[in-house]
MARZA-649832 format. One record per atom (N, C-alpha, C): residue number from 1; residue in three letters; x, y, z. Coordinates in Angstrom, 2 decimals. Layout:
N
ATOM	NUM	ALA	X	Y	Z
...
This chain:
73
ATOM	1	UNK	42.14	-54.06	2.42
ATOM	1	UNK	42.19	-53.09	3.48
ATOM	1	UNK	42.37	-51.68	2.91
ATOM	2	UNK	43.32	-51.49	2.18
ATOM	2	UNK	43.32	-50.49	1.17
ATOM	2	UNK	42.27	-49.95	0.67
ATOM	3	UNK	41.57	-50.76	0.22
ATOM	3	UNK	40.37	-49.80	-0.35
ATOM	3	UNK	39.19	-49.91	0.31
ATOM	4	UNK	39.33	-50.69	1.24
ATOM	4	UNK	37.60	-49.94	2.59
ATOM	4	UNK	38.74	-48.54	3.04
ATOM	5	UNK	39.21	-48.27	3.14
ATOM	5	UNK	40.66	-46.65	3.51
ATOM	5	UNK	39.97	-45.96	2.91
ATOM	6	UNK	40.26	-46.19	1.28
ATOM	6	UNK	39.86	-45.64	0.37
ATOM	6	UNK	38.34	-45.30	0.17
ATOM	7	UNK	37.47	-46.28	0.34
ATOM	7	UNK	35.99	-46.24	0.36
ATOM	7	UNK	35.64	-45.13	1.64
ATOM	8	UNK	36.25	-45.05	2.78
ATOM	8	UNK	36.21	-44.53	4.11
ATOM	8	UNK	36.21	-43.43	3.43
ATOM	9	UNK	37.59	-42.99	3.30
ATOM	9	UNK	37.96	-41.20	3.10
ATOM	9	UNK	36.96	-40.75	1.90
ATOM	10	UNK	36.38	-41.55	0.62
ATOM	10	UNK	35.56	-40.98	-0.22
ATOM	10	UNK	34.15	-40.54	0.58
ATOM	11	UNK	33.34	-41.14	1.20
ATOM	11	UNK	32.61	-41.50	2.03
ATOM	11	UNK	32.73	-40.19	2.92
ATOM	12	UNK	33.90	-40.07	3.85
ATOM	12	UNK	33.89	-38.66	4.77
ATOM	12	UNK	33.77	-37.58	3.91
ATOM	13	UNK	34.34	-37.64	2.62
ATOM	13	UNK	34.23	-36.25	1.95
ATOM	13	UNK	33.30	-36.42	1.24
ATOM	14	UNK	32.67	-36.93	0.64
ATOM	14	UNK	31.29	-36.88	0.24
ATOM	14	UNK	30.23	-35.99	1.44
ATOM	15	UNK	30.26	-37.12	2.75
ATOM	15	UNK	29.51	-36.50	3.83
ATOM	15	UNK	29.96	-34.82	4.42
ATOM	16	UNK	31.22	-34.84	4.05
ATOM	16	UNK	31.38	-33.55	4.33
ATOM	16	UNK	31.48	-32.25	3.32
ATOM	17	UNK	30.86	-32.55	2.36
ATOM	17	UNK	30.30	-32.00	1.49
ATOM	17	UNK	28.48	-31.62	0.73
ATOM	18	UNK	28.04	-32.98	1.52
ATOM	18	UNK	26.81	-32.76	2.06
ATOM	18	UNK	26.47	-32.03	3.11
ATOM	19	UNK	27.39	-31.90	3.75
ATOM	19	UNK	26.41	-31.50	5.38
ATOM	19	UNK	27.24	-29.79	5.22
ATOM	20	UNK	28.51	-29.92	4.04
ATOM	20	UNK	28.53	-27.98	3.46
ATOM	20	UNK	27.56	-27.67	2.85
ATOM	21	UNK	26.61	-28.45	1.92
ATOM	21	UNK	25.90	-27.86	1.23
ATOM	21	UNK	24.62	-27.36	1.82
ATOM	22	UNK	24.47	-28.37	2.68
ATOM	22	UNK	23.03	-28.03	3.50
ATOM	22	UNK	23.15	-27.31	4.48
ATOM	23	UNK	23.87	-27.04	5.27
ATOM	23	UNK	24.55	-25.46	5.47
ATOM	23	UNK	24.57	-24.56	4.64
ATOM	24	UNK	24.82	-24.44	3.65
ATOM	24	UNK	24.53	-22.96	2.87
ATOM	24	UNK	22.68	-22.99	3.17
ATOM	25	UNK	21.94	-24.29	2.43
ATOM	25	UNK	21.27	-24.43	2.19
ATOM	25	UNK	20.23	-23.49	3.45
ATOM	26	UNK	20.69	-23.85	4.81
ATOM	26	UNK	20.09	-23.75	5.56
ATOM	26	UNK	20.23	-22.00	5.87
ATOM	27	UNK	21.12	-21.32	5.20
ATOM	27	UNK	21.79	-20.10	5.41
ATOM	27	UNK	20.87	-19.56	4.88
ATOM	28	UNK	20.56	-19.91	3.49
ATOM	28	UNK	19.48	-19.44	2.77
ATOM	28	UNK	17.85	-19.44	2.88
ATOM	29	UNK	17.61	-20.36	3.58
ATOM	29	UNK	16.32	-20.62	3.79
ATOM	29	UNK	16.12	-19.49	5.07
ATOM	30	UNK	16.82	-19.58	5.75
ATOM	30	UNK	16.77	-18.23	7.26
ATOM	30	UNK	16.50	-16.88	6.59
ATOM	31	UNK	17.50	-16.83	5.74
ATOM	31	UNK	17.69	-15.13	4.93
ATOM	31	UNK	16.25	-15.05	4.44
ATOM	32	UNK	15.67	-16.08	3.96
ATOM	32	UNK	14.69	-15.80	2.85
ATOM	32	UNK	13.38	-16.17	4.04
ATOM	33	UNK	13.74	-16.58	5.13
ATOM	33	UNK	12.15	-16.53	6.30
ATOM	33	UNK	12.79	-14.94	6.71
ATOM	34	UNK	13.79	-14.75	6.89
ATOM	34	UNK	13.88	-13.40	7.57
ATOM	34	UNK	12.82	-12.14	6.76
ATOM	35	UNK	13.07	-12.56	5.46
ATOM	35	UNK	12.85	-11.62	4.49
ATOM	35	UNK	11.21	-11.60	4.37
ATOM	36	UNK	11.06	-12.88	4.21
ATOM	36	UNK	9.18	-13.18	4.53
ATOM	36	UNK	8.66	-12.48	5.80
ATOM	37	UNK	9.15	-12.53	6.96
ATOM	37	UNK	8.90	-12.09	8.22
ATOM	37	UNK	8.58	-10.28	7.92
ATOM	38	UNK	9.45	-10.04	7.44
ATOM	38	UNK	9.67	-8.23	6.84
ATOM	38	UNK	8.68	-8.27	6.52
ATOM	39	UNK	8.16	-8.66	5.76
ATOM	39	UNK	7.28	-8.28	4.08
ATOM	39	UNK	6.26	-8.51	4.95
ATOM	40	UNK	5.69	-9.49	5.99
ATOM	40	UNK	4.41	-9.85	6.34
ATOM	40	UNK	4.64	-8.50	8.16
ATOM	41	UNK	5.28	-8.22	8.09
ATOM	41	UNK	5.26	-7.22	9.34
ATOM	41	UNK	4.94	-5.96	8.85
ATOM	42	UNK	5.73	-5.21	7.27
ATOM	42	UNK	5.18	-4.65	6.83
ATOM	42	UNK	3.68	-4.38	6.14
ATOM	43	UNK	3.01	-5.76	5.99
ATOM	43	UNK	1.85	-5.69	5.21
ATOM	43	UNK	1.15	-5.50	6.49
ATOM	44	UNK	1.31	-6.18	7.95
ATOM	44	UNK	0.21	-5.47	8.93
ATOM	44	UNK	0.25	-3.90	9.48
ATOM	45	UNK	1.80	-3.95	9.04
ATOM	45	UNK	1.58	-2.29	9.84
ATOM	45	UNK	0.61	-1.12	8.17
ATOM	46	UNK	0.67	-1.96	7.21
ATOM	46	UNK	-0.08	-1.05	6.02
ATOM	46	UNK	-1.54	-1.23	6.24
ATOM	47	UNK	-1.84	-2.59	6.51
ATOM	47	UNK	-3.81	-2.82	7.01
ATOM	47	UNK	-4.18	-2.22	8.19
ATOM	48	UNK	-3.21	-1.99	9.39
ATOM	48	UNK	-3.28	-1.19	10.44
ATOM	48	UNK	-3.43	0.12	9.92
ATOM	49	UNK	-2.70	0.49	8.83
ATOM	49	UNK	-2.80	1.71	8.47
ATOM	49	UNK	-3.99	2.30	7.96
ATOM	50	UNK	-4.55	1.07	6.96
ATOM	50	UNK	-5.50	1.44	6.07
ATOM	50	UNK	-6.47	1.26	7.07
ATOM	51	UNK	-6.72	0.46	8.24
ATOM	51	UNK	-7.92	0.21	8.98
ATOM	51	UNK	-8.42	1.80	9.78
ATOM	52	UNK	-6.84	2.07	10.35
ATOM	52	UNK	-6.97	3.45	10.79
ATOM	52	UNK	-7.29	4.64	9.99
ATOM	53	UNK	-7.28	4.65	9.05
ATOM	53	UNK	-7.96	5.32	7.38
ATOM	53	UNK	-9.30	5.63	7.67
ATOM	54	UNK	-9.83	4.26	7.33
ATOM	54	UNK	-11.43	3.84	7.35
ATOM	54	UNK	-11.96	4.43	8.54
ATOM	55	UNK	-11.19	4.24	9.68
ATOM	55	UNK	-12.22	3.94	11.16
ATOM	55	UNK	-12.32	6.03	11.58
ATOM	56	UNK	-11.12	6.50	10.59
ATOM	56	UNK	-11.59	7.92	10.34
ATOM	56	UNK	-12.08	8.41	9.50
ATOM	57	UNK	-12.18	8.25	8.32
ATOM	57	UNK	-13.59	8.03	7.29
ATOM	57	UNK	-14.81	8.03	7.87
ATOM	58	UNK	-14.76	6.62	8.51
ATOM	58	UNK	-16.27	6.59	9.40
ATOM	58	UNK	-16.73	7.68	10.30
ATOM	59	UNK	-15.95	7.92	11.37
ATOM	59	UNK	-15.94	9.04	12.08
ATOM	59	UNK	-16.32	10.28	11.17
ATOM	60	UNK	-15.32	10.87	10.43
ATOM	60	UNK	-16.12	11.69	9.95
ATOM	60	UNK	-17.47	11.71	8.99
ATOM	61	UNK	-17.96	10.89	8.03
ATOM	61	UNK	-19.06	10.46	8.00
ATOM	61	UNK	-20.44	10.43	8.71
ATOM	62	UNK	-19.94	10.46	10.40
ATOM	62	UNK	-20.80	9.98	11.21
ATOM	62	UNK	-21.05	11.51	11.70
ATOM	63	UNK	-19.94	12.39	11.61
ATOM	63	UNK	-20.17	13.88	12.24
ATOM	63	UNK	-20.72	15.06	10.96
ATOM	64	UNK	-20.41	14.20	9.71
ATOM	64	UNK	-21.58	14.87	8.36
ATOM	64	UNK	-22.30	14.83	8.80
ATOM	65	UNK	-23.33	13.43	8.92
ATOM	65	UNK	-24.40	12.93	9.25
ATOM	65	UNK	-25.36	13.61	10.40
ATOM	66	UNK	-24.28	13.87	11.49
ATOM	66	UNK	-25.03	14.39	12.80
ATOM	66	UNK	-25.28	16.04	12.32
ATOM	67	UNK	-24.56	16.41	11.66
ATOM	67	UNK	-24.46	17.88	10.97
ATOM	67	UNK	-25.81	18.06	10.55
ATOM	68	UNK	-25.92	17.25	9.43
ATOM	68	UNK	-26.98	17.36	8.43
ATOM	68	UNK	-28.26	17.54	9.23
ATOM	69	UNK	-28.21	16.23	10.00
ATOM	69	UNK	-29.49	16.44	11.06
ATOM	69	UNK	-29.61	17.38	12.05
ATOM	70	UNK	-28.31	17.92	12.67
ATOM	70	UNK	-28.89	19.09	13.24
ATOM	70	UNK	-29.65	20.51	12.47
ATOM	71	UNK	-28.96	20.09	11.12
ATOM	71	UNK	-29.78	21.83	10.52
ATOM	71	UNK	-30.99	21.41	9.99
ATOM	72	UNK	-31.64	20.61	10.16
ATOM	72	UNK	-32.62	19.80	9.46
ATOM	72	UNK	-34.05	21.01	10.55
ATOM	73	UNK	-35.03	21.48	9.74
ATOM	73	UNK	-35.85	22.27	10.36
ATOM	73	UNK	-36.81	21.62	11.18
């Protein structure tokens, strides 16, 4: 009887040392999606950026273009 006691209480603290660890575990994995989430919110607001770049590039491009042809004799 003594030692299923004994087997018991090793057993709870084992389990309750598992289910601390995977708690951190799980602490960490959040921090590090939080951190992914950042990085990929920042990379659309930079292609948003760069798209809005281009799509005025083009624009002006397009008002060279109409330029050129208006002085065209």
């Amino acid at each position: 009887m003594r030692q299923l006691a004994s087997n018991s209480s090793d057993a709870t603290s084992e389990i309750s040392r598992v289910v601390e660890l995977n708690h951190e575990l799980i602490k960490r994995i959040d921090a590090s999606l939080a951190s992914v989430s950042g990085i990929a919110t920042h990379g659309e607001e930079s292609i948003n950026n760069v798209s809005q770049g281009l799509e005025e590039v083009k624009d002006g491009v397009e008002q060279f273009v109409q330029m050129v042809e208006a002085m065209r004799p």
